[in-house]
One Martini backbone bead per residue (centre of mass of N, CA, C, O) as a GRO file, in nm:
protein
  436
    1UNK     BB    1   3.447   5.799  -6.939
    2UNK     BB    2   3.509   5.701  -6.672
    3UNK     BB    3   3.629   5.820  -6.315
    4UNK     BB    4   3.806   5.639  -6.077
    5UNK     BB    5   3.902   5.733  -5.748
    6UNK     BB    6   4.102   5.613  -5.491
    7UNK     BB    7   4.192   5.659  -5.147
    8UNK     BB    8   4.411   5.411  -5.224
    9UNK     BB    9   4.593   5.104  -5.281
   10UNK     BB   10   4.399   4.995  -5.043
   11UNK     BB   11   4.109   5.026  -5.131
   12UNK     BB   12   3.862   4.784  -5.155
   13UNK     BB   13   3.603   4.912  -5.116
   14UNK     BB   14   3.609   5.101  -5.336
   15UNK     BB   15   3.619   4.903  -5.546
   16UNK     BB   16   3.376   4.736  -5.464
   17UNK     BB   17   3.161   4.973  -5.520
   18UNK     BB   18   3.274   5.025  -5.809
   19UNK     BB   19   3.206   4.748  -5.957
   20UNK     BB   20   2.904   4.706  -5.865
   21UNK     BB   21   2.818   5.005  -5.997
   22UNK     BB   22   2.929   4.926  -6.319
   23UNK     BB   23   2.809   4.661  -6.373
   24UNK     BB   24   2.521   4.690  -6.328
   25UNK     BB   25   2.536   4.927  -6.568
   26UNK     BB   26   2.717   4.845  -6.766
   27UNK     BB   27   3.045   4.903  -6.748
   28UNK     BB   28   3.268   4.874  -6.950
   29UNK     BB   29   3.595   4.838  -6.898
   30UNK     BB   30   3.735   5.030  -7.142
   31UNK     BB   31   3.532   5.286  -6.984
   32UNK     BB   32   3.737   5.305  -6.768
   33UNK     BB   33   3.965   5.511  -6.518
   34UNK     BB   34   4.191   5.449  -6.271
   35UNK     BB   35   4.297   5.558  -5.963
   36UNK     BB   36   4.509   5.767  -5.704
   37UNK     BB   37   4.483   5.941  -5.474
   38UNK     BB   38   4.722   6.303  -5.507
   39UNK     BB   39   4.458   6.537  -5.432
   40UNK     BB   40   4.173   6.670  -5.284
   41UNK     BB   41   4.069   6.736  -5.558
   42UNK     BB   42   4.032   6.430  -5.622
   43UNK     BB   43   3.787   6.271  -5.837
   44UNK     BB   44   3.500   6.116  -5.933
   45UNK     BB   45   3.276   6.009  -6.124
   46UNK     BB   46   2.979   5.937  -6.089
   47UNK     BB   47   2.802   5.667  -5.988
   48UNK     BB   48   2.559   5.445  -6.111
   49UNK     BB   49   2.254   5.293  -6.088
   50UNK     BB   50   2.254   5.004  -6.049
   51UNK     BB   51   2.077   4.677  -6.065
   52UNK     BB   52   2.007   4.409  -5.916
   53UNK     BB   53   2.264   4.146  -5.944
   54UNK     BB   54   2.557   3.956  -5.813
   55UNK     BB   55   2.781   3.633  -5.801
   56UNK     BB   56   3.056   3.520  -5.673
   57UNK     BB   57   3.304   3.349  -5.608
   58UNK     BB   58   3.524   3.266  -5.333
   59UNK     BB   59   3.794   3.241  -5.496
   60UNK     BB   60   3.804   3.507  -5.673
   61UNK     BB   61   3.762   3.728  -5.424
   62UNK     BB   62   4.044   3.578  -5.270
   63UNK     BB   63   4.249   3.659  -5.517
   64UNK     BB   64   4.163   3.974  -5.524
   65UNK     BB   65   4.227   4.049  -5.252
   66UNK     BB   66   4.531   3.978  -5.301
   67UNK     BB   67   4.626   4.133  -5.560
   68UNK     BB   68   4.542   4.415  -5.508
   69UNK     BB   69   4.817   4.451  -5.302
   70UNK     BB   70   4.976   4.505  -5.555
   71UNK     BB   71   5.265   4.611  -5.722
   72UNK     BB   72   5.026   4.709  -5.944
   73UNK     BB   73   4.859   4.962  -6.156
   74UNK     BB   74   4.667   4.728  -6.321
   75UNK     BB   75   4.486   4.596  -6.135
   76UNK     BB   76   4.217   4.731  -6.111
   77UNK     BB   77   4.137   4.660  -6.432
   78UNK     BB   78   4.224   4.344  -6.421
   79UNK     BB   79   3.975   4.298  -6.201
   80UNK     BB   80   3.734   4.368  -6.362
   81UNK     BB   81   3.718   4.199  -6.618
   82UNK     BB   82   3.690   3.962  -6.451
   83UNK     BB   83   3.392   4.024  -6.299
   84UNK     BB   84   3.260   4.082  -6.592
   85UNK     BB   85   3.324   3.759  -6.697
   86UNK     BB   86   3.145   3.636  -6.471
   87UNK     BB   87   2.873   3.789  -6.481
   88UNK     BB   88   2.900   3.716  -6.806
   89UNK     BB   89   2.972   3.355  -6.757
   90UNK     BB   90   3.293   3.356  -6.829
   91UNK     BB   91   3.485   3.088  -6.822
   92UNK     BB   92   3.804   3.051  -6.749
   93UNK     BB   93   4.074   2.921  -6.833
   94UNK     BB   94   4.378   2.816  -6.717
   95UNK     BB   95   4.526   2.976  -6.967
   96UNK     BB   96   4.462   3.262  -6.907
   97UNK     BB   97   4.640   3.559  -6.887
   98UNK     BB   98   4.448   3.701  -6.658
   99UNK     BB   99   4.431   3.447  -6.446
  100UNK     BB  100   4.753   3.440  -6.416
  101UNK     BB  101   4.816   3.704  -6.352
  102UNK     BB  102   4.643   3.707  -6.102
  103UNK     BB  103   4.753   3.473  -5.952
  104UNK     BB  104   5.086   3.587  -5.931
  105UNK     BB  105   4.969   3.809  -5.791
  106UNK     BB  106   4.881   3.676  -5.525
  107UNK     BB  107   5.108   3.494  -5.489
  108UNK     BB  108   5.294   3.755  -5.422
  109UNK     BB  109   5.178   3.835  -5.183
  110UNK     BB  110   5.131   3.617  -4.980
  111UNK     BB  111   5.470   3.573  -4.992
  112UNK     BB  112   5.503   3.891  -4.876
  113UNK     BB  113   5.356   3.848  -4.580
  114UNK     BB  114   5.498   3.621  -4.492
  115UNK     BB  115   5.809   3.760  -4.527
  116UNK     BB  116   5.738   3.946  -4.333
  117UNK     BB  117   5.661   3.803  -4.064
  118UNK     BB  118   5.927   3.688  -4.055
  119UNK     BB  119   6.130   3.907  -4.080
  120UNK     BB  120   5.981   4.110  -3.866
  121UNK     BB  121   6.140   4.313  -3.631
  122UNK     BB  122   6.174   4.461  -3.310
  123UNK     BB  123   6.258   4.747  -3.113
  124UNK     BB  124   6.292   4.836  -2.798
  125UNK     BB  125   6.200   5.143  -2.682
  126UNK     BB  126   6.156   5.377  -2.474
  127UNK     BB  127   5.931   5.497  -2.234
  128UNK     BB  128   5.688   5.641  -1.995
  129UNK     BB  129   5.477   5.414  -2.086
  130UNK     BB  130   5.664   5.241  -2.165
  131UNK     BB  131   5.734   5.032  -2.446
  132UNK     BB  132   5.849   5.049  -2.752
  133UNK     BB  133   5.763   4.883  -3.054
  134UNK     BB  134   5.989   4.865  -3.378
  135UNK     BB  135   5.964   4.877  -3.716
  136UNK     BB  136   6.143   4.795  -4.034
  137UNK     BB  137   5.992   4.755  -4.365
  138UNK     BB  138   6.012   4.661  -4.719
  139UNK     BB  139   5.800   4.590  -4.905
  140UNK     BB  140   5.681   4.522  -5.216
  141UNK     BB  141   5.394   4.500  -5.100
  142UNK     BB  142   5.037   4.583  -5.007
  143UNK     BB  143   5.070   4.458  -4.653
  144UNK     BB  144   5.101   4.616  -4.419
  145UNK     BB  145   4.764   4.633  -4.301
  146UNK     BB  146   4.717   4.307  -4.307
  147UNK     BB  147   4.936   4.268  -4.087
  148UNK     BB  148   4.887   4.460  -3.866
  149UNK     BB  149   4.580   4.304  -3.790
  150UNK     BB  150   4.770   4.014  -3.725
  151UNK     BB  151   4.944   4.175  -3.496
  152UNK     BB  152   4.764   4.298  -3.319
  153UNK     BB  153   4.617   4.024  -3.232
  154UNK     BB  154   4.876   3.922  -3.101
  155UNK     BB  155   4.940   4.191  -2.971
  156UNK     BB  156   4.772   4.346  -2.782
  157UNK     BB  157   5.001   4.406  -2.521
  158UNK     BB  158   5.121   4.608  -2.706
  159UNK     BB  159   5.341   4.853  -2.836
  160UNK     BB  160   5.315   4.933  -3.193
  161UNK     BB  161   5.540   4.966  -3.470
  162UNK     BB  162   5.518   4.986  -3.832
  163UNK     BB  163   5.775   5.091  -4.092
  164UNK     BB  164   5.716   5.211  -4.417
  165UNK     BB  165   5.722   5.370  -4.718
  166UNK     BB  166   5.414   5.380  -4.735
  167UNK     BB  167   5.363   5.324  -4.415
  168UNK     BB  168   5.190   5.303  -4.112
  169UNK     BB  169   5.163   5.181  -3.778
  170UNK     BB  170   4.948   5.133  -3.515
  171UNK     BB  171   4.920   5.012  -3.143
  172UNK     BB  172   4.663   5.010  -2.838
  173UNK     BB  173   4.466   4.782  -2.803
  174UNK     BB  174   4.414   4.778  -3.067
  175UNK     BB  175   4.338   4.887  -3.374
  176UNK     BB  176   4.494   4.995  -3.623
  177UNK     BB  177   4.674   5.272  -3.721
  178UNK     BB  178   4.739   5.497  -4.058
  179UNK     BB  179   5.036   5.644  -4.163
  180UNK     BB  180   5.307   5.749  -4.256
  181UNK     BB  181   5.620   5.702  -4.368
  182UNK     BB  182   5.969   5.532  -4.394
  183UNK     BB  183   6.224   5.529  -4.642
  184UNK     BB  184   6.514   5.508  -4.444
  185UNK     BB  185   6.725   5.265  -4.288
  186UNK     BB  186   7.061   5.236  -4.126
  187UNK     BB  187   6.959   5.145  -3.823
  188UNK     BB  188   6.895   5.082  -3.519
  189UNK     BB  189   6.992   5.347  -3.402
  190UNK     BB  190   6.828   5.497  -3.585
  191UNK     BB  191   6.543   5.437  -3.534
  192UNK     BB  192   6.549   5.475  -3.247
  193UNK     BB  193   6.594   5.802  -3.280
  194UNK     BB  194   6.373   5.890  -3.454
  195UNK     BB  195   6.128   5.778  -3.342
  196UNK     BB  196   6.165   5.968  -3.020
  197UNK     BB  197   6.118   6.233  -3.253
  198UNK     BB  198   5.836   6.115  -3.411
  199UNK     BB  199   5.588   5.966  -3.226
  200UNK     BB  200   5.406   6.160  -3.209
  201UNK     BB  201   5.336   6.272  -3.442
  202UNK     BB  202   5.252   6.014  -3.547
  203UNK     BB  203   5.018   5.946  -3.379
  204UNK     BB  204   4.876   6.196  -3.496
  205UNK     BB  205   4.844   6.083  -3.747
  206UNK     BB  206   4.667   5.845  -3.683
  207UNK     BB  207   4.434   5.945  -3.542
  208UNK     BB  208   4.321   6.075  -3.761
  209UNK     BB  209   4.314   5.818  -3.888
  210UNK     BB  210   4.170   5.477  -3.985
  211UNK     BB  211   4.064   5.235  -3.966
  212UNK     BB  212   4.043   4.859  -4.105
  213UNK     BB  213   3.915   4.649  -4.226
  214UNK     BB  214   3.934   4.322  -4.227
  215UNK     BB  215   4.100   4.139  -4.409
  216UNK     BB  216   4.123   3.906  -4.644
  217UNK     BB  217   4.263   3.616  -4.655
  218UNK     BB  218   4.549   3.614  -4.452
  219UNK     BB  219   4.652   3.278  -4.372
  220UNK     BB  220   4.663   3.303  -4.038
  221UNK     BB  221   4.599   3.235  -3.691
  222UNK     BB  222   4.635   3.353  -3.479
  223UNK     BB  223   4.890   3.370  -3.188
  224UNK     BB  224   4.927   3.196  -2.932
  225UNK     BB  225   5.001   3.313  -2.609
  226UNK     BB  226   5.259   3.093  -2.566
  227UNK     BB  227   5.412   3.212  -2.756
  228UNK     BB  228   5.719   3.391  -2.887
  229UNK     BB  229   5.817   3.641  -2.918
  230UNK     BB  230   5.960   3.874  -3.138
  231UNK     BB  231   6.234   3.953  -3.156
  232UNK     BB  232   6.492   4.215  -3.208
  233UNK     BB  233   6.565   4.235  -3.464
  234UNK     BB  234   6.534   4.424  -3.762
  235UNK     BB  235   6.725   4.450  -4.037
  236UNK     BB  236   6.795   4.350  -4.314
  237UNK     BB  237   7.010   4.149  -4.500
  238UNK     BB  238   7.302   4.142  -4.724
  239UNK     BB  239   7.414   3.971  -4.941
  240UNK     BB  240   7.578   3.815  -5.206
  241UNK     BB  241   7.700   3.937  -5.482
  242UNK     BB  242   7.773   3.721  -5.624
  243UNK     BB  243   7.498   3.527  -5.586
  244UNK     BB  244   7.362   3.757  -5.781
  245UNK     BB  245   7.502   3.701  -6.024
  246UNK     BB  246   7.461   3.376  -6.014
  247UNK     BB  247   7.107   3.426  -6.021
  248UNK     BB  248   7.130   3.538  -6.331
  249UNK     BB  249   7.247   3.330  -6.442
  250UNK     BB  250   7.086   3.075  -6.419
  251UNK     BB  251   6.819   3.169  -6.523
  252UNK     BB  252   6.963   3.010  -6.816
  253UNK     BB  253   6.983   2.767  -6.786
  254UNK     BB  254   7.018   2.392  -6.918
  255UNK     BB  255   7.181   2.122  -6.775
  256UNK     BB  256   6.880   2.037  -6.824
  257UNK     BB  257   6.514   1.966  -6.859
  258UNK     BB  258   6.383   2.169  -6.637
  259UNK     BB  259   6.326   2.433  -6.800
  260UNK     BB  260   6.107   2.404  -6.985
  261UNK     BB  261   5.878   2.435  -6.798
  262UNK     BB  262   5.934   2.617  -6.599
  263UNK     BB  263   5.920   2.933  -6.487
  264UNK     BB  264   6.189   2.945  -6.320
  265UNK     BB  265   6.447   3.021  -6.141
  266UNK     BB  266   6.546   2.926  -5.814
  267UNK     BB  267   6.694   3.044  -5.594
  268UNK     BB  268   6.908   3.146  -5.332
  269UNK     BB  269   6.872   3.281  -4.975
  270UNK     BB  270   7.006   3.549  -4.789
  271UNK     BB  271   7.280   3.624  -4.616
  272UNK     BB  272   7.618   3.720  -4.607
  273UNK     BB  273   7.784   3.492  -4.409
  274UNK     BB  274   7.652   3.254  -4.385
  275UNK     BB  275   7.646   2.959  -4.115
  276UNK     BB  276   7.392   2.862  -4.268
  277UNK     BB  277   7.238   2.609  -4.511
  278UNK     BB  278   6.960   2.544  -4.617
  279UNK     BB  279   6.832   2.237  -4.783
  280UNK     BB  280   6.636   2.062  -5.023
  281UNK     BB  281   6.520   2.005  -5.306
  282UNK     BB  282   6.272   2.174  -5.440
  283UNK     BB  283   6.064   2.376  -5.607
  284UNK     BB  284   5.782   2.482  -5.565
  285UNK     BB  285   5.457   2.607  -5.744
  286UNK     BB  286   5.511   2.870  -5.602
  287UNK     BB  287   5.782   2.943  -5.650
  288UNK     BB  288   5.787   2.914  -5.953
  289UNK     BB  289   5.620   3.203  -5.965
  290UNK     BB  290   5.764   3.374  -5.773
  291UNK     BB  291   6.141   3.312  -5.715
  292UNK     BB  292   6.158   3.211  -5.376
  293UNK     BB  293   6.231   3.016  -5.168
  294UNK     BB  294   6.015   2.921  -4.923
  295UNK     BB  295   5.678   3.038  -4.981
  296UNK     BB  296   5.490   2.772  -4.901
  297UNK     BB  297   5.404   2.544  -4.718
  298UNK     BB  298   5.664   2.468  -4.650
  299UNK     BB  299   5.794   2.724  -4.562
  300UNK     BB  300   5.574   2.770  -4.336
  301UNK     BB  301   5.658   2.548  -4.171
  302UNK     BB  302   5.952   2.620  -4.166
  303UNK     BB  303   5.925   2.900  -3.999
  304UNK     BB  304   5.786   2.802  -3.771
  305UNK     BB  305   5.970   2.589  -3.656
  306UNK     BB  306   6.221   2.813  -3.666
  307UNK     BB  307   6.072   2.958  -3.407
  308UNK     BB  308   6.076   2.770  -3.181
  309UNK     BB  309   6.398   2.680  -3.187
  310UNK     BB  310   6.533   2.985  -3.235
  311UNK     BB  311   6.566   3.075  -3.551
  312UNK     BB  312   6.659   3.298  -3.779
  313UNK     BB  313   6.623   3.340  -4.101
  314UNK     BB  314   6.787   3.584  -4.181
  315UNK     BB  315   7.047   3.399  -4.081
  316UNK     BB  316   6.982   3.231  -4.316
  317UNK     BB  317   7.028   3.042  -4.575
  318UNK     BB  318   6.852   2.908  -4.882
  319UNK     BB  319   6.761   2.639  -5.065
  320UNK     BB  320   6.846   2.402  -5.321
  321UNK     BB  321   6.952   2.131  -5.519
  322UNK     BB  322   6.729   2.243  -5.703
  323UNK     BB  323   6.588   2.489  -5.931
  324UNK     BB  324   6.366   2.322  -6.076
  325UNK     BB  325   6.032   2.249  -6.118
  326UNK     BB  326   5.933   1.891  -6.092
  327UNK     BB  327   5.625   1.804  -6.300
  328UNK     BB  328   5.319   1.726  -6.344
  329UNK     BB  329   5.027   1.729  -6.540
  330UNK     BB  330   4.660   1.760  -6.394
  331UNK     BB  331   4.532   1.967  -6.531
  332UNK     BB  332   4.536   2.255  -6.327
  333UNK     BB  333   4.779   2.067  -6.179
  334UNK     BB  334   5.098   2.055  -6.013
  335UNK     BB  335   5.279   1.768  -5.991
  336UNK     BB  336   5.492   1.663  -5.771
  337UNK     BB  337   5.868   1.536  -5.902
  338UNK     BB  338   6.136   1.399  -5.845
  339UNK     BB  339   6.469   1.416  -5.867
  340UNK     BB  340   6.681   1.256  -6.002
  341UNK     BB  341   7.054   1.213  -6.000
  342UNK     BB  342   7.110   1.345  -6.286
  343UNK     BB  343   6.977   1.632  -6.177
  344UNK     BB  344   7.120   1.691  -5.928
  345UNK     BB  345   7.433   1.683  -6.067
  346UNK     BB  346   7.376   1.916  -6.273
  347UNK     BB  347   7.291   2.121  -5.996
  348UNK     BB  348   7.581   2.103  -5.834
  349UNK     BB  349   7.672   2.375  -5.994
  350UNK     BB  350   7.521   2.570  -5.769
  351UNK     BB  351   7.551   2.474  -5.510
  352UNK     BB  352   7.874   2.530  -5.500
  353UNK     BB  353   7.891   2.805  -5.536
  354UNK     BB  354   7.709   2.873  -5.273
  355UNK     BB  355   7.931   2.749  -5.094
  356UNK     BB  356   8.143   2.893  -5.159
  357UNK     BB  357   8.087   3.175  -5.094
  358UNK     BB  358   8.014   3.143  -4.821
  359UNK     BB  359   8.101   2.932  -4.617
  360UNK     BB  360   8.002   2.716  -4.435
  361UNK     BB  361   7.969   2.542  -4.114
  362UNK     BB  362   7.667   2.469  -4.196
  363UNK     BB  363   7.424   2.180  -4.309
  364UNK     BB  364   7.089   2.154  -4.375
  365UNK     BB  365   6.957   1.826  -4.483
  366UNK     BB  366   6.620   1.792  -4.668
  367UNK     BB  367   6.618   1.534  -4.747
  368UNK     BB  368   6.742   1.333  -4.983
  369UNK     BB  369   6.843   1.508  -5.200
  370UNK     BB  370   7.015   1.678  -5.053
  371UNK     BB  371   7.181   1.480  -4.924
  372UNK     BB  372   7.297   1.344  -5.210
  373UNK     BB  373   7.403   1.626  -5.290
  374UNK     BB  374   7.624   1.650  -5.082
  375UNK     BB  375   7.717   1.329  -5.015
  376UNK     BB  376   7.698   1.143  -5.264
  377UNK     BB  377   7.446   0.964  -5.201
  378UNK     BB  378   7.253   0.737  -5.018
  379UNK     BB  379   6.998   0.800  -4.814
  380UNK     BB  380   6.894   0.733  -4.474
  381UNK     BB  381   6.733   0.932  -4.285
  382UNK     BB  382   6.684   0.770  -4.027
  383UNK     BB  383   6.997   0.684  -3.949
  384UNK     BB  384   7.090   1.014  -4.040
  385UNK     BB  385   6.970   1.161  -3.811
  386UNK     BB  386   7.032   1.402  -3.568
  387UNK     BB  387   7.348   1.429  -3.687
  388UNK     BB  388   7.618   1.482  -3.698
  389UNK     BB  389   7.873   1.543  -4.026
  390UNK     BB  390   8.169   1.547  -4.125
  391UNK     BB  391   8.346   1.741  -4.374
  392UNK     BB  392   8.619   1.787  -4.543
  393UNK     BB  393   8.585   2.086  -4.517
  394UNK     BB  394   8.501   2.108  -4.195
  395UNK     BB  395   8.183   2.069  -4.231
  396UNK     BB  396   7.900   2.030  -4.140
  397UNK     BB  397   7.628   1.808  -4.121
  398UNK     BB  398   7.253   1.787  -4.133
  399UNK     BB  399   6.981   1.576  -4.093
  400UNK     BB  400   6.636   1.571  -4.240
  401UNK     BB  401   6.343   1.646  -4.282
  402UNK     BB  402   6.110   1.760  -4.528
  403UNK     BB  403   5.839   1.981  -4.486
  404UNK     BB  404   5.646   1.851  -4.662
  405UNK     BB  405   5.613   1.563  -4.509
  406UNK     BB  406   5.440   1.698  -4.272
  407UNK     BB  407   5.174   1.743  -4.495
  408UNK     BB  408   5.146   1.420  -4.577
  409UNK     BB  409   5.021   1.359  -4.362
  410UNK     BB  410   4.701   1.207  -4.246
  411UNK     BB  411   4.706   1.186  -3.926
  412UNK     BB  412   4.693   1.440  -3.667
  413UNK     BB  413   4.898   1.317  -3.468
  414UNK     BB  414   5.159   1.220  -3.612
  415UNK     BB  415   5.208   1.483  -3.739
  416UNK     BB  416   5.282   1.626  -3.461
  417UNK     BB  417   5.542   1.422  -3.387
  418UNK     BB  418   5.668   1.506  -3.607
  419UNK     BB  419   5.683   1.837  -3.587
  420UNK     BB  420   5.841   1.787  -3.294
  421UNK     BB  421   6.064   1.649  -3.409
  422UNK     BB  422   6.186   1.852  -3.610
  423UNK     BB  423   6.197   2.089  -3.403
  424UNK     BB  424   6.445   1.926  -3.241
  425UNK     BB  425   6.641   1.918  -3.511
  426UNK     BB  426   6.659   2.231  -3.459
  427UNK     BB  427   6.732   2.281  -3.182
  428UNK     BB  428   7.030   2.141  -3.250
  429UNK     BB  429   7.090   2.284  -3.433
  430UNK     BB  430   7.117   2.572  -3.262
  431UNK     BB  431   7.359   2.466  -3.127
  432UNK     BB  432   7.562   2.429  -3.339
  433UNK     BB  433   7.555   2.755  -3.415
  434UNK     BB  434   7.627   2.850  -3.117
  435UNK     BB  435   7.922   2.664  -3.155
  436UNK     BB  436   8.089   2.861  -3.396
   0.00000   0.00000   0.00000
């Protein structure tokens, strides 16, 4: 039994030297045992000096790059099992379960990469040497890093620090360094005041250990220096209990038949008493993986979106008309099919629960299915975009486009002018958000 000890959660490098010379010395999966240094005398048995070589695809090492991050012990062992059977040269099926729960681990790694950069706020701290800005954030996986060399890349000119359950980060106009992490903060003014007491120390902490190589397929490039930077809010708010006991229940949903292909419900998020619930259509292949609606493509559109707009996406609940992805199968391909109006009827006592729990005073009604829901009608986008309804019970209506729509432009010009239109009906919610 051979015996790789990692120096980290995140060690890839050393991850990607231990399976190359494992891989070429011929040893089997089966004879492996990973583990992550917790020790100082924790120590690996010699690599043996494998010859030859082998060639991986770039989708494989894109997807164990992202699963690798993932808050999940056995990742190791089943990252090199893949690389084994690509090595002796076994394609695998689309339904193989070793490649579906690698995908799974990539989706959510993904999902929770975007999920943190959209959510996490600095908070502004003084110091003699300039203003440092602080944040605290508890990622769900090892993101922390990743995050970072993207974040640094951004703000090059901040003095920046992020801490998390997991590990720190800091930068001063260069590459992060990493070093302790912060298990719970209280609120802002905990953080300001710990960060006060505890700076200097970090600081010692982050300089003693070293940058890392910059994370492969981050997705998504450096920010142009004219966007605004990342507001001041920092600390996550907390749900509405009802609604999570709700998104237990319907877990189990039965009341279409859209649950039976799905792989799972995924119900809305937010905090208790948001003002505002962006409604959309339904989870895309990406939500269903993952459970938690706009995490894909659709998602990043949007947040990108509500971000030039100036709205907290933080601050407002996020939901679908319908809670099931559905689908047509072609291939290895899930093609999204839009939901009936049987369908949508069937799912608005969920949609109903949600906004009765939350009252909402703004509706942000996203494509025909949302609007039908809501509206109970049929409605035509084009028509009744972009101004307030009032509803009988005394809150606003808001329609516009969903942002898949303007992914399926395919003209590049077009497509800019649409996604300039729909941050303008973003705008104009902003405005009405405002006057609550």
């Amino acid at each position: 039994m051979r015996r790789v000890v990692l120096n980290g959660e995140t060690d890839w490098d050393g991850w990607r030297k231990a399976t190359r010379a494992l891989v070429l010395a011929g040893v089997e999966p089966e004879q492996v045992r990973w583990s992550v240094r917790t020790h100082p005398d924790d120590a690996s048995d010699g690599l043996p000096d494998g010859t030859g070589g082998f060639n991986l695809s770039r989708s494989l090492v894109a997807m164990a790059a992202l699963a690798f991050q993932a808050r999940e012990p056995e990742r190791f062992g089943l990252l090199y099992r893949l690389v084994w059977r690509a090595n002796a040269g076994a394609k695998p099926e689309p339904d193989d379960p070793e490649l579906r729960r690698t995908q799974r681990l990539a989706f959510a790694v993904r999902a929770d990469a975007h999920r943190m950069r959209t959510n996490l706020r600095f908070l502004p701290v003084p110091d003699d040497a300039g203003p440092d800005r602080v944040a605290w954030y508890a990622p769900a996986h090892y993101v922390l890093e990743a995050n970072a060399q993207l974040l640094a890349r951004r703000f090059p000119q901040h003095r920046c620090a992020i801490l998390t359950p997991d590990g720190s980060a800091l930068w001063d106009g260069g590459a992060p360094r990493f070093g302790s992490g912060l298990a719970k903060v209280k609120d802002d003014n905990a953080l300001a005041a710990w960060w006060q007491s505890h700076r200097t120390r970090l600081r010692q902490d982050a300089q003693a250990g070293t940058s890392i190589p910059e994370a492969e397929d981050l997705d998504e490039a450096p920010r142009p220096p004219d966007r605004p930077a990342i507001g001041p809010v920092v600390l996550p708010l907390h749900a509405d209990s009802g609604l999570q006991e709700a998104a237990q229940e319907a877990s189990g949903c039965h009341r279409c038949p859209l649950h039976e292909p799905a792989t799972q419900t995924v119900f809305g998020e937010g905090p208790a008493h948001a003002r505002v619930v962006f409604i959309g259509e339904q989870p895309g292949d990406q939500e269903d993986v993952i459970g938690r609606p706009f995490v894909g493509p659709a998602g990043q559109m949007l947040d990108r979106a509500l971000e030039e707009a100036g709205i907290d996406r933080r601050a407002a609940y996020v939901t679908n008309a319908v809670k099931h992805f559905k689908f047509t199968p072609r291939g290895k391909r899930r093609i999204h099919q839009p939901p009936d109006a049987g369908e949508i009827a069937a799912c608005r006592f969920w949609l109903d629960v949600e906004r009765v729990r939350l009252q909402p005073k703004l509706l942000v009604l996203m494509g025909g299915s949302a609007a039908r829901a809501v509206l109970n009608r049929a409605v035509t986008i084009t028509r009744e975009r972009g101004r307030p309804i009032q509803m009988e019970d005394g809150g606003t209506a808001f329609v516009t486009v969903h942002p898949s729509y303007l992914l399926r432009i395919p003209d590049a010009a077009a497509k800019q002018r649409e996604y300039a239109a729909f941050v303008r009906d973003l705008q104009a919610v902003r405005t009405l958000i405002d006057g609550l």
